[in-house]
Every structure is written in structure tokens, then in C-alpha cells.
MARBA-3410 file (N, C-alpha, C, O; in Angstrom, 1 decimal):
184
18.0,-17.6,-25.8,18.8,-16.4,-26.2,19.7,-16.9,-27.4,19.9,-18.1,-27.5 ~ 20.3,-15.8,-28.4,20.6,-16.3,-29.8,22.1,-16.5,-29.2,22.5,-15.9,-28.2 ~ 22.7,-17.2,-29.9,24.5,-17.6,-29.8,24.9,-16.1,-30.3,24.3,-15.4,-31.1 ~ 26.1,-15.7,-29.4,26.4,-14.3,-29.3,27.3,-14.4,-30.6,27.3,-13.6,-31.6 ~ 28.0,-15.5,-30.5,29.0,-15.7,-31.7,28.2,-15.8,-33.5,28.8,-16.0,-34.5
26.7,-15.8,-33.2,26.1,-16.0,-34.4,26.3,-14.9,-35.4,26.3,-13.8,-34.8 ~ 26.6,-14.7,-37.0,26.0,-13.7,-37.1,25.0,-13.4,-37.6,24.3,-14.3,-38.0 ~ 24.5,-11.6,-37.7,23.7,-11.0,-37.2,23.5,-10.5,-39.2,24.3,-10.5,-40.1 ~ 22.0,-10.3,-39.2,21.2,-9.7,-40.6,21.6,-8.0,-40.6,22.2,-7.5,-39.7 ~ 21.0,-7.3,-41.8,20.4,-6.1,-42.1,20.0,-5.9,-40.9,20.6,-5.2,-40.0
19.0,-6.5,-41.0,17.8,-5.8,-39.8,17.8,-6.2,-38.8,17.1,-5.5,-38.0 ~ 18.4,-7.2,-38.5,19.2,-6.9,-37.2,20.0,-5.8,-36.7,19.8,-5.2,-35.6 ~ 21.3,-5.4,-37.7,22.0,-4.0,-37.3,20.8,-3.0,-37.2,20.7,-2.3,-36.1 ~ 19.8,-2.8,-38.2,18.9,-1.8,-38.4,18.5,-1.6,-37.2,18.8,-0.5,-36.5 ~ 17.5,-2.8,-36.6,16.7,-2.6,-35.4,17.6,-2.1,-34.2,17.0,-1.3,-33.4
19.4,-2.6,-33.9,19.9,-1.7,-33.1,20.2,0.1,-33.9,20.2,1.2,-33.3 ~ 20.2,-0.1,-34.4,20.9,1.3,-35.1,19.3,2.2,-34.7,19.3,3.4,-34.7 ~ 18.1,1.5,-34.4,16.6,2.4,-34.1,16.5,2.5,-32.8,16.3,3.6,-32.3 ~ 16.7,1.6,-32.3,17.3,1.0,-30.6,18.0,2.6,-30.2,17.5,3.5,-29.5 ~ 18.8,2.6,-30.6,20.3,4.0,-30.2,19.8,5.1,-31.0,20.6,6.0,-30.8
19.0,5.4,-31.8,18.6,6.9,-32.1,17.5,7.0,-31.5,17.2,8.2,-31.3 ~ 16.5,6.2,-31.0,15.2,6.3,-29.8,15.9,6.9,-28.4,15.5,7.8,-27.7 ~ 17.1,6.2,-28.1,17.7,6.2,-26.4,18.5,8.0,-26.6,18.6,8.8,-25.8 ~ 18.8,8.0,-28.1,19.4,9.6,-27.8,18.2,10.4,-28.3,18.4,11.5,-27.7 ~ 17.3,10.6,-29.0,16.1,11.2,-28.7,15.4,11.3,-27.5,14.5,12.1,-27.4
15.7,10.5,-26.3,15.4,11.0,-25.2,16.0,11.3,-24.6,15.3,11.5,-23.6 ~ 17.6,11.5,-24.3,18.5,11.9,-23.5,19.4,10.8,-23.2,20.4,11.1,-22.5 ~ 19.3,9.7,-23.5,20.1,8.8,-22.5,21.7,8.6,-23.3,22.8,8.2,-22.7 ~ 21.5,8.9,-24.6,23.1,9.1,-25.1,23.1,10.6,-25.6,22.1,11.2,-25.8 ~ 24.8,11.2,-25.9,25.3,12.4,-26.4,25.1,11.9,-27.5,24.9,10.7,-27.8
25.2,13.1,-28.7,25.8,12.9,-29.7,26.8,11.9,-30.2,26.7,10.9,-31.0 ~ 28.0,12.5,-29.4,28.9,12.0,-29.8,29.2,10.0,-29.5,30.0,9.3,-30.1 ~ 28.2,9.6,-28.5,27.7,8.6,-28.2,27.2,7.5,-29.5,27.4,6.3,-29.7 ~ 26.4,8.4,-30.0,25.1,7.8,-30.9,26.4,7.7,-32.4,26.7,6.7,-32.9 ~ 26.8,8.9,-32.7,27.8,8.1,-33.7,28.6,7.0,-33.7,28.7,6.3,-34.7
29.4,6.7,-32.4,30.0,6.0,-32.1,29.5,4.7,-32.2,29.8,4.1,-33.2 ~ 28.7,4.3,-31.4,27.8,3.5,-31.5,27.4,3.0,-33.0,28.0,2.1,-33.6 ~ 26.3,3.8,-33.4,25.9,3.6,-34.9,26.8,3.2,-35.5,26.7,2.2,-36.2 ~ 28.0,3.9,-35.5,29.3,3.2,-36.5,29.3,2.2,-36.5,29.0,1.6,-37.6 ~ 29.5,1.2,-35.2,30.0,-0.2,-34.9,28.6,-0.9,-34.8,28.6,-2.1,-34.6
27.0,0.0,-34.9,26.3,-1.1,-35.3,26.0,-1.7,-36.6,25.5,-2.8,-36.8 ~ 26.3,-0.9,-37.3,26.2,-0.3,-39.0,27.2,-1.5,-39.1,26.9,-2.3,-40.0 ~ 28.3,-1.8,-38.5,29.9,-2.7,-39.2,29.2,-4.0,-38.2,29.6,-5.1,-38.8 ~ 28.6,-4.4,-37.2,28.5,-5.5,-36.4,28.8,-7.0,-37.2,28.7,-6.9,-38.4 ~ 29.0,-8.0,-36.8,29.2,-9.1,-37.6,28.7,-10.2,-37.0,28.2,-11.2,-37.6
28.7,-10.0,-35.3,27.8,-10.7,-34.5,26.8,-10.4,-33.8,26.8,-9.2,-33.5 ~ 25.9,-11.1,-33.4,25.0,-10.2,-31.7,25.7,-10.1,-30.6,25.0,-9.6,-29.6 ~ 27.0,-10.5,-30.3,27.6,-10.0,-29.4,27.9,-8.6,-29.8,27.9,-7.7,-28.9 ~ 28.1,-8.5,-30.5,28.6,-6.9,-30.9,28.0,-6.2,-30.8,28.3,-5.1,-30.2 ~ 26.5,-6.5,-31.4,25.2,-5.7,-31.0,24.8,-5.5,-29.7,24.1,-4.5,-29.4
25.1,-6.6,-28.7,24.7,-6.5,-27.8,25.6,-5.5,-26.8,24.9,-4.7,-26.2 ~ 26.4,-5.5,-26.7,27.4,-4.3,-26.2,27.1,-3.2,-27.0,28.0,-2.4,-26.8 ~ 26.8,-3.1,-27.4,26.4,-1.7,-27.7,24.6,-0.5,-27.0,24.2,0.7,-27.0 ~ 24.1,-1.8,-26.7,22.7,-1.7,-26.3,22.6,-2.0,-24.9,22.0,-1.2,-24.2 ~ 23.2,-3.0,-24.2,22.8,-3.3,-22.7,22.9,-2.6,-21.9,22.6,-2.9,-20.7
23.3,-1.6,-22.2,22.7,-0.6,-20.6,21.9,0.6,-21.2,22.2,1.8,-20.9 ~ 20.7,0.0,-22.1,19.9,0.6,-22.3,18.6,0.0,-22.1,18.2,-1.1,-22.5 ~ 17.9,0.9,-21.2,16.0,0.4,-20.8,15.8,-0.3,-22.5,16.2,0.1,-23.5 ~ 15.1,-1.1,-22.2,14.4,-2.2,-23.1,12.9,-1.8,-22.9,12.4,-1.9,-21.8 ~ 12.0,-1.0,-24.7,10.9,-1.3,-24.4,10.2,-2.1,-23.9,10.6,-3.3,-24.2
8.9,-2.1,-22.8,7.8,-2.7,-22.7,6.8,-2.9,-23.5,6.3,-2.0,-24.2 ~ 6.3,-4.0,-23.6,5.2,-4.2,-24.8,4.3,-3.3,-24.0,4.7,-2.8,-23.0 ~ 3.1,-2.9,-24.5,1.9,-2.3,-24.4,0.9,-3.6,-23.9,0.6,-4.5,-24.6 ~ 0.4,-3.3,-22.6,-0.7,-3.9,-22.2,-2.3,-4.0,-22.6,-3.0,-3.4,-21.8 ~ -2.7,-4.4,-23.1,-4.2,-4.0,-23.3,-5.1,-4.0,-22.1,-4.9,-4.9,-21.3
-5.9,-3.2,-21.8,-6.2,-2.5,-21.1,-8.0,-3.4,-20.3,-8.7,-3.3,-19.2 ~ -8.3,-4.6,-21.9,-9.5,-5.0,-21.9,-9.1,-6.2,-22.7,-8.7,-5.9,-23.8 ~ -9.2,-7.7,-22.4,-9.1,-8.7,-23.4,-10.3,-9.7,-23.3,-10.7,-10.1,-22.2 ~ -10.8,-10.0,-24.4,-12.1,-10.7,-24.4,-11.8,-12.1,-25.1,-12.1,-12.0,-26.3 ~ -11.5,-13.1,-24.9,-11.2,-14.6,-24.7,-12.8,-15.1,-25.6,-13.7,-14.4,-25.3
-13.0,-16.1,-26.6,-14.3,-16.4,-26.4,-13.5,-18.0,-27.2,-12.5,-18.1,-27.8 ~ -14.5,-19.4,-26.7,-14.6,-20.1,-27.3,-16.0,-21.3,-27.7,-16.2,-22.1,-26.8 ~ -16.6,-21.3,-28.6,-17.8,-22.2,-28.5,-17.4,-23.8,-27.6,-17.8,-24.1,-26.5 ~ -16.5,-24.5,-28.3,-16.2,-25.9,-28.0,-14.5,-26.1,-27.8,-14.0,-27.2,-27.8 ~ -13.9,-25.2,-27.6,-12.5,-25.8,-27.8,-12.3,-24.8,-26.2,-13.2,-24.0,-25.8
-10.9,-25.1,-25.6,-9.9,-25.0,-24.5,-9.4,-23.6,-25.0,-8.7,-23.5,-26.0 ~ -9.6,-22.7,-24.3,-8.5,-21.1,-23.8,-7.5,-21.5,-22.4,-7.6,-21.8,-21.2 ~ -6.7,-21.4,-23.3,-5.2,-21.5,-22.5,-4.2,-20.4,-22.6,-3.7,-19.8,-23.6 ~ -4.1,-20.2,-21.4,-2.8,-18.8,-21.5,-1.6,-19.1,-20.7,-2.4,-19.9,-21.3 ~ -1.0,-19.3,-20.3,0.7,-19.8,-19.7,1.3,-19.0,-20.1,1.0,-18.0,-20.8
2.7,-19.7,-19.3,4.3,-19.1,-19.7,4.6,-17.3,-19.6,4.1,-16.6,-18.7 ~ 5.3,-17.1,-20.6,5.5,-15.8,-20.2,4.2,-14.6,-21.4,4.4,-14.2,-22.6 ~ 3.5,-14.4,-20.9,2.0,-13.7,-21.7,2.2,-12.1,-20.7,2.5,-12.0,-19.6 ~ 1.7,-11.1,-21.7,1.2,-9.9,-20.9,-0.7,-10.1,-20.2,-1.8,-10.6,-20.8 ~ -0.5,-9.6,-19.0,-1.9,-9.6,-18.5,-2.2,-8.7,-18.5,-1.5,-7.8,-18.2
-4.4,-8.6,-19.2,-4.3,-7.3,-19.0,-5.3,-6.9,-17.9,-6.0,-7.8,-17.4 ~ -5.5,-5.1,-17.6,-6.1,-4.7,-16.6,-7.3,-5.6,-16.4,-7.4,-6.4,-15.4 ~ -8.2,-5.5,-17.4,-9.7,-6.5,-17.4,-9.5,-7.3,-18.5,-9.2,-6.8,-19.6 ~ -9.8,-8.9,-18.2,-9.7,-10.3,-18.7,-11.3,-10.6,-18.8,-12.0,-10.8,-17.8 ~ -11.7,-10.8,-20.3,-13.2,-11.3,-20.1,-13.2,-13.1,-21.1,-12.8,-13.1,-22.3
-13.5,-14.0,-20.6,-13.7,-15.2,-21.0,-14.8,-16.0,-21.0,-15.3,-16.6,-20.0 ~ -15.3,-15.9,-22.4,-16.4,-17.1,-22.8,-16.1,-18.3,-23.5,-15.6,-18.6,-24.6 ~ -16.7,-19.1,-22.5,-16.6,-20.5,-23.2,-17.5,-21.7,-23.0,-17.6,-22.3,-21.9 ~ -18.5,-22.1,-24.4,-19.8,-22.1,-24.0,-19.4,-23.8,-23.5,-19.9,-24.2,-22.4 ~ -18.4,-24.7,-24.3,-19.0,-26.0,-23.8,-17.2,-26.2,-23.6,-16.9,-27.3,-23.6
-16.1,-25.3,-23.4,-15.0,-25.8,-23.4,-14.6,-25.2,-22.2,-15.4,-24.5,-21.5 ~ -12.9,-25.5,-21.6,-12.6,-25.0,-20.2,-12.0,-23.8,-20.8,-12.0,-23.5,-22.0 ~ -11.4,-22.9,-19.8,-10.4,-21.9,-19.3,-9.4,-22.1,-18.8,-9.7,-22.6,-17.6 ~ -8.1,-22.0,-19.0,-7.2,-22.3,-17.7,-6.2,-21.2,-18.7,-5.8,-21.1,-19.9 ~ -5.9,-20.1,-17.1,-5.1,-19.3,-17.0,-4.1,-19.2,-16.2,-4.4,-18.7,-15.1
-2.9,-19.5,-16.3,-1.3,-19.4,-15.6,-0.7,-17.6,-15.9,-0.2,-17.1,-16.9 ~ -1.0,-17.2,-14.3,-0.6,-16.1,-13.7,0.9,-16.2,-13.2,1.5,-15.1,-12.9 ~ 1.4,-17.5,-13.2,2.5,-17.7,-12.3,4.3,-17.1,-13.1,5.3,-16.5,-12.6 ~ 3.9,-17.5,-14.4,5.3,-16.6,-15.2,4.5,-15.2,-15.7,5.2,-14.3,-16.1 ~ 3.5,-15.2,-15.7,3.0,-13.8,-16.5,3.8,-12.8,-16.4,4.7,-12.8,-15.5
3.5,-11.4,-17.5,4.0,-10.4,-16.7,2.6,-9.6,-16.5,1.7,-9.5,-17.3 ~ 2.5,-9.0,-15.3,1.1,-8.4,-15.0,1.8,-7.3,-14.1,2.5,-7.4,-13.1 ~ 1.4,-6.1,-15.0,1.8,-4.8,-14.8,1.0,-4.0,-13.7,1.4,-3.0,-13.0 ~ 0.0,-4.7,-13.6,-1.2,-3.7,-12.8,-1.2,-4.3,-11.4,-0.7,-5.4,-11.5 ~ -1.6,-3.8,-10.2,-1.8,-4.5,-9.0,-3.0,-5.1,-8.4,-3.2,-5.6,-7.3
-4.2,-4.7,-9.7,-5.6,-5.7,-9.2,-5.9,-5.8,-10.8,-6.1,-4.9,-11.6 ~ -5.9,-7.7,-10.8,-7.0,-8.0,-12.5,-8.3,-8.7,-12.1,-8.5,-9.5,-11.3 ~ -9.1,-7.9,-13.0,-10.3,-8.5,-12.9,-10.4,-9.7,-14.2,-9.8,-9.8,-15.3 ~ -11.1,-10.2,-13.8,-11.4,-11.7,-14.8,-12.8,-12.0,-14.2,-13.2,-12.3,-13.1 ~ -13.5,-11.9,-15.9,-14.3,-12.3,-15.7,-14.8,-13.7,-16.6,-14.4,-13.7,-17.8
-15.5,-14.7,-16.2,-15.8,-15.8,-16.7,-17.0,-16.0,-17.0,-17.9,-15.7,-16.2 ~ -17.5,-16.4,-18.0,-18.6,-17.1,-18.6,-18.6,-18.2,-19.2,-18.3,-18.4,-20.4 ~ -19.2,-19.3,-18.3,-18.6,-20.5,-18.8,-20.3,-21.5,-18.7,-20.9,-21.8,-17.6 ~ -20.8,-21.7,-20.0,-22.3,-23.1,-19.9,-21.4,-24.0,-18.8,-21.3,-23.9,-17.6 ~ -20.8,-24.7,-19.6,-20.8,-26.3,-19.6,-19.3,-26.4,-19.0,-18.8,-27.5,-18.8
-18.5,-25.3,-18.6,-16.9,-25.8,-19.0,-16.6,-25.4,-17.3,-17.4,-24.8,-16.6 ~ -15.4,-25.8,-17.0,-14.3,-25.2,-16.0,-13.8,-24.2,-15.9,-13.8,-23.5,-16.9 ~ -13.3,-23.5,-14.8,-12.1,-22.9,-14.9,-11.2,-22.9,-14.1,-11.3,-22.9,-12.8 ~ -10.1,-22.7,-14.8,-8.0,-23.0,-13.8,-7.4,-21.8,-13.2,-6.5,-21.3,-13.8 ~ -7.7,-21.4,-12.3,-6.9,-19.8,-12.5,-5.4,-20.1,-11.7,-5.6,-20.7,-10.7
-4.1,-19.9,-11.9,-3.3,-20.2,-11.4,-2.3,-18.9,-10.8,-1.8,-18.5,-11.8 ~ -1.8,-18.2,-9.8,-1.2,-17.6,-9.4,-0.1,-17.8,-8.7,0.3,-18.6,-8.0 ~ 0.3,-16.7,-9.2,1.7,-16.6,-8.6,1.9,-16.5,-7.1,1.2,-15.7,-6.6 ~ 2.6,-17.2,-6.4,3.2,-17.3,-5.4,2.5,-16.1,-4.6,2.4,-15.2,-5.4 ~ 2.0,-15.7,-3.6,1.9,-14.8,-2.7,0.5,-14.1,-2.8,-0.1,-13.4,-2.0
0.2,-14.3,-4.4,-1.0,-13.7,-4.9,-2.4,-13.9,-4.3,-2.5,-14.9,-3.5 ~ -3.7,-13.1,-4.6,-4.6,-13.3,-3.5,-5.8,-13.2,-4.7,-5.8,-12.5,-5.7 ~ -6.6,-14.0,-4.3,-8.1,-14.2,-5.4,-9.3,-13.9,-4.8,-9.6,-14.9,-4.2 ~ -10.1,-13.0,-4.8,-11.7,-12.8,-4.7,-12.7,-13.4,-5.5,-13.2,-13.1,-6.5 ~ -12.9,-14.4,-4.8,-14.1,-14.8,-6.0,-15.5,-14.8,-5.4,-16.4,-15.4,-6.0
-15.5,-14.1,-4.2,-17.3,-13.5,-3.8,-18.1,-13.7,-5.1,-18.8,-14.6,-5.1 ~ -18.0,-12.8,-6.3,-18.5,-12.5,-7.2,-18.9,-14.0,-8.5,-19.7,-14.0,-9.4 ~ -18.2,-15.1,-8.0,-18.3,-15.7,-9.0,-19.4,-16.8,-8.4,-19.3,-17.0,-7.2 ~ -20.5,-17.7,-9.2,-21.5,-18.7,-9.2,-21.6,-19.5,-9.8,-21.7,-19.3,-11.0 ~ -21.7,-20.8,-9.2,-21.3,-21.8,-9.7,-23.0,-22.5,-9.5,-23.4,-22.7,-8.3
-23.7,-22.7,-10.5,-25.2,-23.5,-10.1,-24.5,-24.8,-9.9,-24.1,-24.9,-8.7 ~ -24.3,-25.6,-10.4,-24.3,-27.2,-10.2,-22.7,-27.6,-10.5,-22.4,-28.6,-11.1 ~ -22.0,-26.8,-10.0,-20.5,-27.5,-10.0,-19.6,-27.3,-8.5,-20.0,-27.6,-7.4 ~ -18.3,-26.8,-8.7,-17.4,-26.6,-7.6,-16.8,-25.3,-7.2,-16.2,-25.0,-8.3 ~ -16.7,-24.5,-6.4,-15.6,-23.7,-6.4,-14.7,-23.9,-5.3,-15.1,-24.1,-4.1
-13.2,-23.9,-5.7,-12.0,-23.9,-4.2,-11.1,-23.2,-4.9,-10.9,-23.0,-6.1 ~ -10.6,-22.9,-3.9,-9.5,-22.1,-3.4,-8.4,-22.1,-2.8,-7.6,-21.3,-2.6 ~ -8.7,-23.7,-2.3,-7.3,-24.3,-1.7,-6.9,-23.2,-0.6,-7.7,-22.6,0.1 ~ -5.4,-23.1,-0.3,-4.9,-22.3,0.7,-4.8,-21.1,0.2,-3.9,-20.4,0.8 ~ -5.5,-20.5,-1.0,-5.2,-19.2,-1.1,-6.2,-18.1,-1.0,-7.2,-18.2,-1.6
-5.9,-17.1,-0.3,-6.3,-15.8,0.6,-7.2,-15.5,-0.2,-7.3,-15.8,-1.4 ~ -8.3,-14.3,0.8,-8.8,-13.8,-0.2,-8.9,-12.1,0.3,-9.9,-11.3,0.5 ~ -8.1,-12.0,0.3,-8.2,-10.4,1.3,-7.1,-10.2,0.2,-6.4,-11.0,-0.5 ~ -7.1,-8.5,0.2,-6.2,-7.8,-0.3,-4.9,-8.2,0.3,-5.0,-8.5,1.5 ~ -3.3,-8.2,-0.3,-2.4,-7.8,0.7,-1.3,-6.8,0.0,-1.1,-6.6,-1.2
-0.6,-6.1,1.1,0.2,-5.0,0.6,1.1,-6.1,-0.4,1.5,-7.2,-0.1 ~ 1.3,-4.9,-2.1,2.5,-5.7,-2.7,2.0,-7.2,-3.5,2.7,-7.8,-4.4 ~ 1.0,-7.6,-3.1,0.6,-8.9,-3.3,-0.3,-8.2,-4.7,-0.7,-7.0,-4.8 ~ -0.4,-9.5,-5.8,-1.4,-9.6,-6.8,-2.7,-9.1,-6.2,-2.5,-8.8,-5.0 ~ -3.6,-9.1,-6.6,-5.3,-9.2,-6.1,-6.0,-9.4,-7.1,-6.3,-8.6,-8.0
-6.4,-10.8,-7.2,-7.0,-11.0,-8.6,-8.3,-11.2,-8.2,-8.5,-12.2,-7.4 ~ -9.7,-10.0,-8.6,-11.1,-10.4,-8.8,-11.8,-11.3,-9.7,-11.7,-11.3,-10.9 ~ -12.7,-12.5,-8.9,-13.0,-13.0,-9.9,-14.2,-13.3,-9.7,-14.8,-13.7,-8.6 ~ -14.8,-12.9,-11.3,-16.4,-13.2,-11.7,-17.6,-13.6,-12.1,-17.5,-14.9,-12.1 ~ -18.4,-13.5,-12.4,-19.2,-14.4,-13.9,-19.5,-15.4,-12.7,-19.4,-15.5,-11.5
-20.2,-16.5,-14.3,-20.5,-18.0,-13.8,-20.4,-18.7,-14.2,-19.8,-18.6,-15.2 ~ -20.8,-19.9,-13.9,-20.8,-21.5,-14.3,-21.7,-22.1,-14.4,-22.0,-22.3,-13.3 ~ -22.9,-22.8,-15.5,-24.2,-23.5,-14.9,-23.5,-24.6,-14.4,-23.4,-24.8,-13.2 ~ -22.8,-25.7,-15.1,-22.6,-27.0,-14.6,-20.9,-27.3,-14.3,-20.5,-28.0,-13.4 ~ -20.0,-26.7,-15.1,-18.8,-26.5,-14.0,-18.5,-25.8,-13.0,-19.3,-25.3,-12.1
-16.9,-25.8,-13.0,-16.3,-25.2,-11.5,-15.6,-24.0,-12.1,-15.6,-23.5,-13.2 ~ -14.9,-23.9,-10.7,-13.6,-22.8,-11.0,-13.0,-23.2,-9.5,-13.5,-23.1,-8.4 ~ -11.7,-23.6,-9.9,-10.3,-23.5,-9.5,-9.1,-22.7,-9.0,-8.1,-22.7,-9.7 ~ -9.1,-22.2,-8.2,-8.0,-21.3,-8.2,-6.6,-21.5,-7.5,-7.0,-21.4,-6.3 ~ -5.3,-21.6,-7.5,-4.4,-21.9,-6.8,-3.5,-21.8,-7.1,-3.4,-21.5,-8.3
-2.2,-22.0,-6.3,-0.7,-21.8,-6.9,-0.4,-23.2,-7.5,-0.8,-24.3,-7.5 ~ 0.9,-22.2,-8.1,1.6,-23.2,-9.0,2.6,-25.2,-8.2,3.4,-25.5,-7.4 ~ 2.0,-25.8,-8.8,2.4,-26.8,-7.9,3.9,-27.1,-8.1,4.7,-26.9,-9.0 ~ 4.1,-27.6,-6.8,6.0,-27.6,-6.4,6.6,-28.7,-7.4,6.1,-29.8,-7.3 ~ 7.5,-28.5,-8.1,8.6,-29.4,-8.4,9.6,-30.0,-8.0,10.8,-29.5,-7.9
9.1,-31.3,-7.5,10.3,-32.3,-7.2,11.5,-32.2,-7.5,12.3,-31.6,-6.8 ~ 11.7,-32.7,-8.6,12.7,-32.8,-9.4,13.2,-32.0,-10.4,13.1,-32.4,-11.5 ~ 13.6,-31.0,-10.2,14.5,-30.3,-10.4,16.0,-30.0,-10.4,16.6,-29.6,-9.4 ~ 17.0,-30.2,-12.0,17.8,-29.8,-11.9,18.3,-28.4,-12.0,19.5,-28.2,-11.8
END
């Protein structure tokens, strides 16, 4: 997060001053609101300033894609940290791995399908806490598939991630995120 005491650009005021005529185009401020405001984002000198003027306003959502298609001949697809997930995940990778971290994602929908196509390579699927993985659908000719202790049944509230495709000579993996010791 930026130092509140920092200051703040143009387009920084700009993008609040778009911020507060979007929230009173839909009702959430008066008029007399939106001038107010605008005044003191228009004069701001820090992001604190800016920021009191915005926080008790909904913050867009990015836009999910609906369909994402992953491909790699020879190199590693990696997704972590904080990423949007979408409805259907399709991943090719002829001679390299996959490894996807579910565990910070944001995943809007309540069932993702993923599907995998993998010659020669792996795959990581990592979930969040409580989350549940199907992988009936996925084949592995001459490698591994586990699942460790995680479910494979639907559960209320819980992720449900389907998973598909194949493997000729790797695996696929699926599991939660491993515990940290050491933690401050």
C-alpha cells in the first residue's frame, strides 16, 4: 500500500475525481456530495486525502474471463499469488510443467474447470483450504496421479475444481497449500 503521507499526481486526483462521478451516477452520492468531494479531490496533496474521500465506496472488480487458454511448447506456466480465476482454464504444455496456486486467487465462480494437456510435462494444482478436486476425468498413461487428503465430492460453500485432459509420461498433483512453520 502507497505511504498515505506521499504525494499524489494529476492522475491520481483524476482517477479519484472518476471514482466519485461513477459512485453518483449510480446513486451512492447526492449532488451536493459529489461537489464536495470533487473540490477536495481536485486540491488533494496526499493519498491520504484521496483516500477519505473514497473508502466507503464499493471498489470495482476486475472482469473475469470467462475462458483462458495457457499454451507452452518448452517452458513452465505458473500462476500464484493474488490472479483472477476464470470460469474454464485450458493448459497446453508440450514438454514443460503447469503449476497453478488456487490458494490466494480470487475465484469468483463456485465450480472451475481446468483442463490439461500435457506430452511430457506435470501438473501442480494447489487449493485453497477446504476446496475439493475431481479429477475422474483426467489420464495419466505412464505417470502419477494424487490427491493427497483432498476430497473429491462436491461440498456446500466449498471450491469444486474439475479436472481434465491428459498426461502421456507425467503426473498431476493436486493439494493444499503447505503449513508454515515459521511465521512471524
Amino acid at each position: 500500500m502507497r505511504d498515505l503521507q506521499m504525494r499524489v499526481s494529476d492522475d491520481d486526483r483524476e482517477r479519484a475525481a472518476q471514482q466519485l462521478q461513477h459512485a453518483f451516477t449510480e446513486g451512492r452520492l447526492t449532488q451536493l456530495e459529489l461537489e464536495d468531494r470533487l473540490e477536495i479531490a481536485l486540491t488533494a496533496k496526499t493519498y491520504g486525502d484521496l483516500l477519505g474521500l473514497i473508502d466507503d465506496l464499493p471498489v470495482d472488480q476486475p472482469q473475469v474471463e470467462e475462458v483462458v487458454e495457457l499454451e507452452s511448447k518448452s517452458g513452465h506456466i505458473k500462476r500464484s499469488g493474488d490472479w483472477a480465476v476464470p470460469r474454464r482454464l485450458r493448459a497446453t504444455a508440450k514438454y514443460g510443467s503447469v503449476e497453478l496456486d488456487l490458494s490466494e486467487a480470487v475465484v469468483t465462480h463456485p465450480v472451475v474447470d481446468i483442463e490439461l494437456d500435457l506430452a511430457y510435462g506435470s501438473a501442480k494444482i494447489i487449493l485453497p483450504e477446504g476446496g475439493v478436486a475431481n479429477i475422474d476425468a483426467f489420464r495419466s498413461d505412464y505417470g502419477h496421479v494424487s490427491t493427497s487428503d483432498v476430497p473429491g465430492r462436491p461440498r456446500p460453500g466449498a471450491l469444486y475444481v474439475v479436472i481434465s485432459g491428459r498426461t502421456k509420461y507425467g503426473g498431476l498433483t493436486v493439494r493444499y497449500p503447505r503449513k508454515r512453520w515459521f511465521t512471524h
